[in-house]
KOLSEDREN-130404 format. One record per residue (C-alpha): x, y, z; residue in one letter. Coordinates in nm, 2 decimals. Each point is the difference from the previous one (the first is absolute). Layout:
<rec px="X" py="Y" pz="Z" res="A"/>
...
This chain:
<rec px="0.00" py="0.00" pz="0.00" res="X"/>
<rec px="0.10" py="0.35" pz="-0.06" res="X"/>
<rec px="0.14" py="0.23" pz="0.29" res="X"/>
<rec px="-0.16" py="0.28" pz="-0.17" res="X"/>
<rec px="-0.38" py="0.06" pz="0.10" res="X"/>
<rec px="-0.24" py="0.01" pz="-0.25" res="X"/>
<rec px="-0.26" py="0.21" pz="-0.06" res="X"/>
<rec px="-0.37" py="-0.04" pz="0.06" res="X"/>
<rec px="-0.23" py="0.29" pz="-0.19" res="X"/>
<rec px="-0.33" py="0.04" pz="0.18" res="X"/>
<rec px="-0.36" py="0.07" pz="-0.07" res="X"/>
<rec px="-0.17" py="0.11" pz="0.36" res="X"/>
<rec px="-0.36" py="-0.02" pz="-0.03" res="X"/>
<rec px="-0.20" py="0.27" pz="0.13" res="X"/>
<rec px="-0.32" py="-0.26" pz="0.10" res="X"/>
<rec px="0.22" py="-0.24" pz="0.15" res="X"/>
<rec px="-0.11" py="-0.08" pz="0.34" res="X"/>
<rec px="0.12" py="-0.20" pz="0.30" res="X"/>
<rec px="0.37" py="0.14" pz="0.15" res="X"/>
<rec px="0.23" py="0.12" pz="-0.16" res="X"/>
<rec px="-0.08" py="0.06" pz="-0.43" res="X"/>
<rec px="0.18" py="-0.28" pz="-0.16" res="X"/>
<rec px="0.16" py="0.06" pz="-0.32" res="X"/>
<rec px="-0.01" py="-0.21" pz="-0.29" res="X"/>
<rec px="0.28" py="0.02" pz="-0.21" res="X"/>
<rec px="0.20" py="-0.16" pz="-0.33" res="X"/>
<rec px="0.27" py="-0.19" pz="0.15" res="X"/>
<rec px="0.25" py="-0.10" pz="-0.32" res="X"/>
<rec px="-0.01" py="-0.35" pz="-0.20" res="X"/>
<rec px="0.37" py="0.00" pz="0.10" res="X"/>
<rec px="-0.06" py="0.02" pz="0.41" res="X"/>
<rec px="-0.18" py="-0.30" pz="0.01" res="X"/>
<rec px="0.15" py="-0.22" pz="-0.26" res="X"/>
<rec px="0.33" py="-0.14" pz="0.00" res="X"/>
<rec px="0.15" py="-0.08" pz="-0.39" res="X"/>
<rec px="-0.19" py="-0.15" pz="-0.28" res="X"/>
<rec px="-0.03" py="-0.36" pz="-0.21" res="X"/>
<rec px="0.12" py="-0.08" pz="-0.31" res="X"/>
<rec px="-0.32" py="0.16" pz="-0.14" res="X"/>
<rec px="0.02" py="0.34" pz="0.15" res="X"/>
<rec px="-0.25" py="-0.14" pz="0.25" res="X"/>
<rec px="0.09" py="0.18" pz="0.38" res="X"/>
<rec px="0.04" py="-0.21" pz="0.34" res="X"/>
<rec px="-0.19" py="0.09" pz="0.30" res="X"/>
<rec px="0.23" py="0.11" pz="0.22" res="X"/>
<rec px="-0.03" py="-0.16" pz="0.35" res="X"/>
<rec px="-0.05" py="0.20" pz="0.31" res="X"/>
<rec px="0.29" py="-0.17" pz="0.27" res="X"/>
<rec px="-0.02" py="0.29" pz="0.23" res="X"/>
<rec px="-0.35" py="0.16" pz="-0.06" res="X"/>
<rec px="0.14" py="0.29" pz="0.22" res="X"/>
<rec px="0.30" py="0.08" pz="-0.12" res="X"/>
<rec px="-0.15" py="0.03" pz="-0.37" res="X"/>
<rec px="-0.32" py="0.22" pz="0.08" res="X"/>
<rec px="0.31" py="0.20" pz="0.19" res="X"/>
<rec px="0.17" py="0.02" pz="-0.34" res="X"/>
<rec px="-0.23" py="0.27" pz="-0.13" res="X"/>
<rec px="0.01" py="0.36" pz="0.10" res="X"/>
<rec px="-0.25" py="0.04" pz="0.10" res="X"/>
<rec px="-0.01" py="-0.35" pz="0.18" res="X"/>
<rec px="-0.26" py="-0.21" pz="-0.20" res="X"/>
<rec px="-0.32" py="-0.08" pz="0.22" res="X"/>
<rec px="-0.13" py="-0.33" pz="0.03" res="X"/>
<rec px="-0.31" py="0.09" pz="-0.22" res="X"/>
<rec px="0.20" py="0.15" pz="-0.26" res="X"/>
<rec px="0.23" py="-0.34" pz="-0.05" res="X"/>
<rec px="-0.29" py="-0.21" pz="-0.01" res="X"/>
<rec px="-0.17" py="0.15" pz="-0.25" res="X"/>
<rec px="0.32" py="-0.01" pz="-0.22" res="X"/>
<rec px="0.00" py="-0.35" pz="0.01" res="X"/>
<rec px="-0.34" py="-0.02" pz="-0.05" res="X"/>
<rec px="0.03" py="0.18" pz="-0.32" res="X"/>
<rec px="0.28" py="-0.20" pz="-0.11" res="X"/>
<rec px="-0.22" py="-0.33" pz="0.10" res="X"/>
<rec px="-0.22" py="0.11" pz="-0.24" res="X"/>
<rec px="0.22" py="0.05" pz="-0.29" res="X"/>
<rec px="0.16" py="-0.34" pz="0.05" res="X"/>
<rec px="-0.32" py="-0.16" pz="0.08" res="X"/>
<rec px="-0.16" py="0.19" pz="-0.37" res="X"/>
<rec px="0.30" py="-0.12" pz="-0.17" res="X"/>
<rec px="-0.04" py="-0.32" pz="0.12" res="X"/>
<rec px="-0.28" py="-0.03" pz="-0.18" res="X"/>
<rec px="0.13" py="0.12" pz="-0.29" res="X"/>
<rec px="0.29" py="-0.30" pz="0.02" res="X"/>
<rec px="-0.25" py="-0.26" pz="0.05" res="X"/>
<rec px="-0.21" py="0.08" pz="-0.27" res="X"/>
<rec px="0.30" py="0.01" pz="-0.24" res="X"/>
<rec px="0.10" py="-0.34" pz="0.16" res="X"/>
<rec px="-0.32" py="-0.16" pz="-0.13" res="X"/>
<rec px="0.03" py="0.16" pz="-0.31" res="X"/>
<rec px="0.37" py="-0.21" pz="-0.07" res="X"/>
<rec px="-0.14" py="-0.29" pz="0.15" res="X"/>
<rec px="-0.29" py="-0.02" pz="-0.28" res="X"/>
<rec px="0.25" py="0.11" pz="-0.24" res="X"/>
<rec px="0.27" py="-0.21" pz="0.02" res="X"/>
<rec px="-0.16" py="-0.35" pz="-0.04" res="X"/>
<rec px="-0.15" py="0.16" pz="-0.32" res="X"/>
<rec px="0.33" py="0.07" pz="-0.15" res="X"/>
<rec px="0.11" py="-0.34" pz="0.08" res="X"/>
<rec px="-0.32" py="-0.16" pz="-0.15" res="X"/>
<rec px="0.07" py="0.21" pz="-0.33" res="X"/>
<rec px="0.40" py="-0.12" pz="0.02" res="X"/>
<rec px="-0.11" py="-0.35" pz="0.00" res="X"/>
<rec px="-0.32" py="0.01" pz="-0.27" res="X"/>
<rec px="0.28" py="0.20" pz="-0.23" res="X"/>
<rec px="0.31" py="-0.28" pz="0.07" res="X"/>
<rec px="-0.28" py="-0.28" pz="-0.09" res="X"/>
<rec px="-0.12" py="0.18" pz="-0.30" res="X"/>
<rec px="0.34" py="0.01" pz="-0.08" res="X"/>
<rec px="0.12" py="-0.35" pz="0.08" res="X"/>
<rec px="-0.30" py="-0.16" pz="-0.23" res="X"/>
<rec px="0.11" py="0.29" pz="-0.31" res="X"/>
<rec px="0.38" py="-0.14" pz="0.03" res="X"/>
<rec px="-0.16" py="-0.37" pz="0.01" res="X"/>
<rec px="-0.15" py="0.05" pz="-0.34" res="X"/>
<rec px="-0.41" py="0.03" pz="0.18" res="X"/>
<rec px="-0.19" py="0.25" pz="-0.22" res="X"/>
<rec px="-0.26" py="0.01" pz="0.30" res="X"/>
<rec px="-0.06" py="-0.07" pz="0.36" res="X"/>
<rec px="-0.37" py="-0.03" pz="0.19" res="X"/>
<rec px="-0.05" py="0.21" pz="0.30" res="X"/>
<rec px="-0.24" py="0.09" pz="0.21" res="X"/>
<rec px="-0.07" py="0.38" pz="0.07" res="X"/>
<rec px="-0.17" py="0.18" pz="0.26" res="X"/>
<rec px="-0.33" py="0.19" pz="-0.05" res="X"/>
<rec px="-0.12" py="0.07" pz="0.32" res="X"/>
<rec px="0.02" py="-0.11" pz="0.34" res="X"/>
<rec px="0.01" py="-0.41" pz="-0.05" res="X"/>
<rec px="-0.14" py="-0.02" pz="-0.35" res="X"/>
<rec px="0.24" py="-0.07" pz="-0.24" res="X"/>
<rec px="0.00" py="-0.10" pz="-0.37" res="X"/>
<rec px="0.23" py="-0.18" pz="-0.23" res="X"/>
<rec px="0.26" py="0.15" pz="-0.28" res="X"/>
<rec px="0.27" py="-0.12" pz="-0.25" res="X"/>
<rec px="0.27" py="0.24" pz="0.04" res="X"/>
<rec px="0.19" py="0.05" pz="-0.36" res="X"/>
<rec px="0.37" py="0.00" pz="0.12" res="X"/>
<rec px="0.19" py="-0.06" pz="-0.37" res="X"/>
<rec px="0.03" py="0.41" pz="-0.04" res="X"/>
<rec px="0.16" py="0.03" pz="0.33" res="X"/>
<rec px="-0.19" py="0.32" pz="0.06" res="X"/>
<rec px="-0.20" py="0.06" pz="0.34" res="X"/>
<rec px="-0.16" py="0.31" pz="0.15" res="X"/>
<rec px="0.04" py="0.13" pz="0.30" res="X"/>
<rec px="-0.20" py="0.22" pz="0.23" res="X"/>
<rec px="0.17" py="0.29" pz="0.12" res="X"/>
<rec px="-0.27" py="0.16" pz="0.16" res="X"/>
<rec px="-0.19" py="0.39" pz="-0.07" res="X"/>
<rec px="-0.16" py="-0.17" pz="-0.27" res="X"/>
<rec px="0.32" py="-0.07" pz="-0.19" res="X"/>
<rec px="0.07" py="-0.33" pz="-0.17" res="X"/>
<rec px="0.32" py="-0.11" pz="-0.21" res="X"/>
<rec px="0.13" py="-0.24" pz="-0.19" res="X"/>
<rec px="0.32" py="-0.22" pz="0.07" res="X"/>
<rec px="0.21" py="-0.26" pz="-0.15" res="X"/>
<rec px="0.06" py="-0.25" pz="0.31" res="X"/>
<rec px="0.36" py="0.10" pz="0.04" res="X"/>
<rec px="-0.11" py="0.32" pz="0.04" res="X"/>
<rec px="-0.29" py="-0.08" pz="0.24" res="X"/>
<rec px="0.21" py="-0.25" pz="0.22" res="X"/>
<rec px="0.26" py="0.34" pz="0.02" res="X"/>
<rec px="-0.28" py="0.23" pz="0.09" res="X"/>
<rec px="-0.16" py="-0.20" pz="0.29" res="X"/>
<rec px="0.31" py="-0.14" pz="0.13" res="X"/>
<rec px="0.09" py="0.41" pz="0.03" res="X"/>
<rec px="-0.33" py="0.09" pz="0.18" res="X"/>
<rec px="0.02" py="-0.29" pz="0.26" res="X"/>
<rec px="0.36" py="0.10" pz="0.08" res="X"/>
<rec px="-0.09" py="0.33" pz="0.06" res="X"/>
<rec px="-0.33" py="-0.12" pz="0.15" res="X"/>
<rec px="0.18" py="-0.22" pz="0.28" res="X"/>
<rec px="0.23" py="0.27" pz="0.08" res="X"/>
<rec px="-0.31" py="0.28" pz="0.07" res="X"/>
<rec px="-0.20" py="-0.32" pz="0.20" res="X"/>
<rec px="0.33" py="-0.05" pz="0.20" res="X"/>
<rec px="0.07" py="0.37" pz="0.06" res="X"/>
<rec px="-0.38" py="0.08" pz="0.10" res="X"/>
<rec px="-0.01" py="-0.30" pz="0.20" res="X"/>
<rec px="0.32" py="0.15" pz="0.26" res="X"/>
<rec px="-0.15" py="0.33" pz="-0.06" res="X"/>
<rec px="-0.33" py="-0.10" pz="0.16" res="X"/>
<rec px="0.20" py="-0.25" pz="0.27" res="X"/>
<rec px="0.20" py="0.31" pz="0.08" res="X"/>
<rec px="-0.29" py="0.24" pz="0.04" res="X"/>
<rec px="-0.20" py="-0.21" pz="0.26" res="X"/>
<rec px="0.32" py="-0.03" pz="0.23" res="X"/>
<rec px="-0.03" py="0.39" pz="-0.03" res="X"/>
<rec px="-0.36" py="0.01" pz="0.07" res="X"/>
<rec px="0.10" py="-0.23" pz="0.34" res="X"/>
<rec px="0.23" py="0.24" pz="0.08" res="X"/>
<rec px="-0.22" py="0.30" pz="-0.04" res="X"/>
<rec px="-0.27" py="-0.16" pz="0.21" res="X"/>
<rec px="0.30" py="-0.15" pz="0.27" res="X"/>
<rec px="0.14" py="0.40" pz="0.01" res="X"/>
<rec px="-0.42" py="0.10" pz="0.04" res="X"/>
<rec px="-0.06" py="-0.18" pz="0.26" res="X"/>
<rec px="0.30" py="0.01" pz="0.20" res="X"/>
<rec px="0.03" py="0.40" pz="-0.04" res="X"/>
<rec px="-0.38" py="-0.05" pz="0.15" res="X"/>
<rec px="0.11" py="-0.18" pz="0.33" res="X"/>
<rec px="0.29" py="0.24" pz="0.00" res="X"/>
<rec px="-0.25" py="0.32" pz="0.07" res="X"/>
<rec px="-0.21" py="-0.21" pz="0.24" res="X"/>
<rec px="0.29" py="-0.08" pz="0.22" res="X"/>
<rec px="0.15" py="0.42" pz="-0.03" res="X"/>
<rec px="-0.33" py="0.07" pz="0.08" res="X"/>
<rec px="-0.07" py="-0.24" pz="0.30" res="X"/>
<rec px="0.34" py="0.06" pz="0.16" res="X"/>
<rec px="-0.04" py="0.40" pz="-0.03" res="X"/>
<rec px="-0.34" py="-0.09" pz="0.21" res="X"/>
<rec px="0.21" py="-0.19" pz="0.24" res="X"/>
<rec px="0.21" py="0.27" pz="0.05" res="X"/>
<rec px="-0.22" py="0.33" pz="-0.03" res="X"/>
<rec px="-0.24" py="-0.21" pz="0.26" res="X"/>
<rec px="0.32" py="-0.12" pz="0.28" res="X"/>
């Protein structure tokens, strides 16, 4: 940590009420993270010594004002969260796609080098109905679905190239999502861990300054 203190810029509500008018104010990203992931994502810092960081700050952070900066930050984490899972989904739908394609082109392939001029297969037309096709494979031409309403034409060599590209590049975004989401939920823990333990933190201040304003 920093010797030098850090800021806090207040707000002071005139319609507070109860004590002394709380302030809320923007504590930065950088006081309460600690370094970043491969992805730019940034790691909750962890509160050791609750009071010695809230002391950091000039003036010293209050116990309200901490806790709702890691309650903000919770919710970032917890919205991009959701933005990681859904994007985990998407690659797991996609990837065994590109692998079915890979293999339908390789066999269309494998009978076109074997001398077949066709090969029977069944295709899908809805959810379990399917229907029956002879698949002309001596041109060694499929098309391939690229999505946005495009379609294009390929030889097999250049279809087999194409999809073998897009898994690659496909496993690497699953693989790199899938840390990014593991590594966000340890952050979300340690958002809710520094919460909850900044909580008890102020009970205890607060019950031993009774103790002592009341001996």
């Amino acid at each position: 940590m920093s010797s030098e203190s850090k800021s806090a810029t207040a707000e002071t509500g005139d319609d507070r009420q109860g004590g002394a008018e709380e302030s809320l104010s923007n504590i930065s990203l950088d006081s309460i993270t600690e370094g970043k992931n491969e992805r730019g994502i940034p790691a909750t810092k962890f509160l050791d010594d609750i009071e010695l960081f809230a002391a950091s700050f000039n003036p010293p952070a209050s116990p309200e004002l901490l806790i709702g900066a890691y309650s903000d930050l919770f919710s970032k984490f917890k919205a991009y969260e959701q933005q990681l899972a859904s994007k985990c989904a998407t690659y797991k739908e996609k990837l065994p796609e590109i692998e079915k394609s890979i293999k339908v082109v390789r066999n269309l392939k494998e009978k076109k080098e074997a001398g077949e001029s066709g090969v029977a297969a069944r295709y899908n037309l809805a959810d379990t109905i399917y229907s029956k096709a002879e698949v002309d494979c001596s041109q060694g031409i499929v098309n391939l679905w690229l999505g946005a309403n495009v379609m294009l034409e390929y030889t097999y060599d250049e279809a087999l190239e194409l999809l073998t590209t897009k898994q690659g590049v496909a496993k690497k975004d699953y693989k790199e999502v899938t840390e990014d989401l593991t590594f966000t939920r340890n952050q979300i823990i340690t958002s809710e861990v520094n919460i909850s333990r900044i909580y008890n933190w102020d009970i205890r201040r607060k019950r031993e300054s009774s103790l002592a304003g009341s001996s």
